[in-house]
C-alpha positions in Angstrom: 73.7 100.5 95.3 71.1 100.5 98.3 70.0 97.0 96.9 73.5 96.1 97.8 73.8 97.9 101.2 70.4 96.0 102.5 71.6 92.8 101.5 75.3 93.7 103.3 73.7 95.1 106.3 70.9 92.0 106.8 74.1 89.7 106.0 75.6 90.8 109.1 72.9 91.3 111.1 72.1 87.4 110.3 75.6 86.6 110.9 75.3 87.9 114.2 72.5 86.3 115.1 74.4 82.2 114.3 77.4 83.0 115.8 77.3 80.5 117.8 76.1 77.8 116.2 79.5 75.9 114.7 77.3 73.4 112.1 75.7 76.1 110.8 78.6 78.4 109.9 80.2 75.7 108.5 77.6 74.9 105.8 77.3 78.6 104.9 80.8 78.7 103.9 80.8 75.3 102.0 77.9 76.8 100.6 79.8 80.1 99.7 83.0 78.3 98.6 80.8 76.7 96.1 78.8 79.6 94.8 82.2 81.7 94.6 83.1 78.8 92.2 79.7 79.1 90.0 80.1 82.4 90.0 84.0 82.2 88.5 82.4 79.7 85.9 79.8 81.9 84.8 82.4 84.9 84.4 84.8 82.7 82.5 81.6 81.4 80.1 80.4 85.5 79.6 83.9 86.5 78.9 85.0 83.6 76.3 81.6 84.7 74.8 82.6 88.1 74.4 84.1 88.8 70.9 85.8 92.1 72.0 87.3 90.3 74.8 89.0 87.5 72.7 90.0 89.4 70.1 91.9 91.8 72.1 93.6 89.2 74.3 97.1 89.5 74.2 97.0 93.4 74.6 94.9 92.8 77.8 97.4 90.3 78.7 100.4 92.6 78.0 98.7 95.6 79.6 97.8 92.9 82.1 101.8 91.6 82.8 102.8 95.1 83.0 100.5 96.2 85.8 101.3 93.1 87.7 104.6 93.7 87.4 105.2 97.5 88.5 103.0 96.8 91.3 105.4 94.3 92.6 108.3 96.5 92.0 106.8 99.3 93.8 105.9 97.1 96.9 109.5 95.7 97.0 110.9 99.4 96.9 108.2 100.9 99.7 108.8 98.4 101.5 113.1 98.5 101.0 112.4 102.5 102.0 110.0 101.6 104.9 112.2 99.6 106.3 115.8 101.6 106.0 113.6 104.6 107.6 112.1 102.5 110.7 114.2 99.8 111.5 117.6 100.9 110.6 118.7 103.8 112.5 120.7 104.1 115.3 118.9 105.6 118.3 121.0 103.9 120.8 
């Protein structure tokens, strides 16, 4: 974890430091863009690799479909609630 936190922290301070300078950023992120890609790659090669992955598949998937699912539901009926209690009452 403090690996990770010295590597964050001299990101930024690094970032700060080429601000300005436009042809810089812009090969950084092409350059992230494409190791963001590798990294998917790799993770989709380690995973099809993994026996206990593949062979539990469509329960990950179902589990997977059902997660997705109630999260959208429970956004739609915040939301639905959120907006009935700000926006719809009648302080005129």
């Amino acid at each position: 974890m403090t690996e990770i936190l010295i590597l964050m922290s001299a990101g930024i301070f690094i970032g700060f430091l080429v601000r300005g300078r436009q042809r810089l950023i812009f090969i950084i992120e092409k350059t992230t863009g494409f190791s963001i890609y590798i990294l998917l790659f790799l993770l989709g090669i380690s995973v099809g690799t993994n026996e206990k992955v593949i062979s539990s598949f469509g329960r990950i998937g179902f589990n997977a479909i059902i997660i997705a699912l109630s999260s959208v539901a429970g956004s739609i009926l915040l939301s639905f609630i959120l907006y009935k209690f700000l926006f719809s009452r009648d302080d005129y």
